[in-house]
C-alpha positions in Angstrom: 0.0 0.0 0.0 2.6 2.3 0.7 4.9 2.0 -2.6 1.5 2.0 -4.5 1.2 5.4 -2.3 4.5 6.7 -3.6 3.9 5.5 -7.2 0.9 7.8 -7.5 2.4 11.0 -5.7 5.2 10.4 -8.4 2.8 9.8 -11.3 0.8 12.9 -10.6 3.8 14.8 -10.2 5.6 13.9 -13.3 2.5 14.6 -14.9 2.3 17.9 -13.6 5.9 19.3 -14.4 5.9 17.8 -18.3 7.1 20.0 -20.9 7.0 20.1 -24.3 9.6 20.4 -27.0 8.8 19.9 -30.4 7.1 16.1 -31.0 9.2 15.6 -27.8 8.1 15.4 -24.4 10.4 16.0 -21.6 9.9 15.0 -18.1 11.8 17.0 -15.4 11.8 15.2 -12.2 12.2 17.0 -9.0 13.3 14.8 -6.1 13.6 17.6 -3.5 9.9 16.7 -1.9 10.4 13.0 -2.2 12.5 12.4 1.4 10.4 14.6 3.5 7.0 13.2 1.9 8.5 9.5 2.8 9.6 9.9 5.8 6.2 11.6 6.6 4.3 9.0 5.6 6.8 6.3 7.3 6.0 8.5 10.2 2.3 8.6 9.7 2.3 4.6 9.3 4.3 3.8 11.9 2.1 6.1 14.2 -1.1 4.3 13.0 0.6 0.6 13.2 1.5 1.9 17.5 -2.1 3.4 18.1 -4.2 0.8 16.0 -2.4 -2.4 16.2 0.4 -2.6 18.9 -0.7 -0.8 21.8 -4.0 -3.1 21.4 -1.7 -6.1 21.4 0.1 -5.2 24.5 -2.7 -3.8 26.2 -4.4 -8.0 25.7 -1.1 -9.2 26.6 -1.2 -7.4 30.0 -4.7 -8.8 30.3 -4.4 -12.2 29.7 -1.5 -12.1 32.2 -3.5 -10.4 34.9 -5.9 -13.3 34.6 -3.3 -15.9 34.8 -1.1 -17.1 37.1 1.2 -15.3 39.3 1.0 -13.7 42.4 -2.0 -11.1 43.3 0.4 -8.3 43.2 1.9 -9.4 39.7 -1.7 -10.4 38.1 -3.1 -6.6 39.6 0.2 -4.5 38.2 -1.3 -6.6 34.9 -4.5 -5.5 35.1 -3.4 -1.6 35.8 -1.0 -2.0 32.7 -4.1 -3.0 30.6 -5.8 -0.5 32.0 -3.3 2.4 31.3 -3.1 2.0 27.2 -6.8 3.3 27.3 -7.6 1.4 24.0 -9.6 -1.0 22.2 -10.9 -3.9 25.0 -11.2 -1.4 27.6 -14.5 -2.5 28.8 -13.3 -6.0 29.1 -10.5 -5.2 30.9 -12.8 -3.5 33.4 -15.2 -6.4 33.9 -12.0 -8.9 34.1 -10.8 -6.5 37.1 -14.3 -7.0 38.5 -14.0 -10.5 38.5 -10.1 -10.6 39.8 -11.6 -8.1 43.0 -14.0 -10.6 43.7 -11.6 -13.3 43.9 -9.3 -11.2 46.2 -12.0 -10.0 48.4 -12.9 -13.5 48.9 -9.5 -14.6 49.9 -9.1 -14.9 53.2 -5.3 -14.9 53.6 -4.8 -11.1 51.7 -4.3 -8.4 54.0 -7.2 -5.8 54.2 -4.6 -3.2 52.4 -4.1 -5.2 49.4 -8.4 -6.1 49.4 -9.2 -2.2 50.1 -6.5 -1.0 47.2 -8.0 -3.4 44.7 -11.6 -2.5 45.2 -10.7 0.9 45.2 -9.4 1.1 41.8 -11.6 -1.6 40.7 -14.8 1.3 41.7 -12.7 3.7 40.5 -12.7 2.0 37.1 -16.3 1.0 37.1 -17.3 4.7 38.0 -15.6 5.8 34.9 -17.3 3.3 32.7 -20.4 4.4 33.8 -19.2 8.0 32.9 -18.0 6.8 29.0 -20.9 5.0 28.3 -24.0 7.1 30.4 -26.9 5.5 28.1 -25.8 1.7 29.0 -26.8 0.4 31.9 -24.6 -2.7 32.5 -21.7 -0.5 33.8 -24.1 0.8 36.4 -25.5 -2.6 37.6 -22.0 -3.6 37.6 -20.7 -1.0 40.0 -24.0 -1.0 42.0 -23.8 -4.7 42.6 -20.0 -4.4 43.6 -20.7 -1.3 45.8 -23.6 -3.5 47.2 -21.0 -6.7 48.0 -18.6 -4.2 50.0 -21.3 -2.6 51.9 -22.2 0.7 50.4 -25.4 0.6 49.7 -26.3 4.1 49.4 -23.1 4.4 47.1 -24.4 1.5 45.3 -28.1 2.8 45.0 -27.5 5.6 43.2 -26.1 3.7 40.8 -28.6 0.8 40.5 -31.2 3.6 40.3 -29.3 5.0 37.3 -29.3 1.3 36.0 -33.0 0.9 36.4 -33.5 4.4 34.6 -31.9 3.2 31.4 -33.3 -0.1 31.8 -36.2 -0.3 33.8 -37.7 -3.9 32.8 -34.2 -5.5 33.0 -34.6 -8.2 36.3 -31.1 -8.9 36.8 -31.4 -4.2 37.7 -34.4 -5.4 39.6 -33.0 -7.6 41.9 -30.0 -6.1 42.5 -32.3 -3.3 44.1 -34.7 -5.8 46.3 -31.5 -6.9 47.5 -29.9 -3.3 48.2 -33.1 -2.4 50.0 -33.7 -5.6 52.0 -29.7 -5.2 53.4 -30.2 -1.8 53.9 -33.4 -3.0 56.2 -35.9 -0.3 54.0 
């Protein structure tokens, strides 16, 4: 794609700077814009292949790790790596964490500091998918039902109400609100 790129810039520009002499045609061919115009475009193309193809890659690489083997503090540094590119899979990486914080909530043999920093970020991840996606309401339950787990339920209400706003016949919303209320003792 990129040599039939540079054919056609070359094409239309010998086509432009033709002369003629006689029955003769002469083509003069100017290379001066030919090494900045490459290396442009080898910039432009390597840019695209980072942003479009690599940082994807190494943002699922960081995320298959974080939900493999390895300690908690290895598989969580993997999960804030996949986290930090900010690209395409974004979403899964967010549920994935959701899963990997109920898992270390649930083990017993973590220390409450590790627990409270990895359902700290894992809210703080939740609350921001609720922020890029305000007309879904899976983000929502998701946080809601999380804060719920930990204890928050007026935290968690607000955003279980905001669930049930965008989806008001969904069950799963429904539920998740009995339950919240029921806790709560209302």
């Amino acid at each position: 794609m990129f040599l039939i790129v540079l054919a056609y810039i070359q094409f239309r520009h010998l086509e432009s700077t033709k002369t003629e002499v006689g029955l003769a045609t002469i083509r003069t061919i100017s290379w001066h814009w030919l090494l900045p115009m490459t290396i442009l475009i080898i910039g432009l193309l390597g840019g695209s292949l980072y942003y479009f193809n690599l940082k994807p890659i190494l943002a699922n690489q960081a995320l298959i790790k974080g939900r493999t083997g390895g300690t908690v503090g290895d598989r969580f540094n993997n999960f804030q790596r996949a986290l930090a590119f900010r690209t395409l899979g974004l979403e899964e990486a967010r549920e994935q964490l959701l899963g990997f914080a109920w898992q270390v909530i649930a083990e017993p043999q973590l220390a409450d500091s590790t627990k409270s920093l990895v359902a700290q970020v894992t809210v703080t991840e939740l609350a921001a998918a609720v922020e890029a996606s305000p007309l879904d309401p899976r983000p929502a339950l998701f946080v809601g039902g999380f804060l719920a787990r930990l204890g928050r339920y007026d935290e968690a209400l607000t955003y279980l109400k905001r669930a049930e706003t965008l989806s008001p016949r969904k069950q799963h919303i429904l539920l998740e609100l009995v339950n919240v209320y029921k806790q709560k003792g209302d």
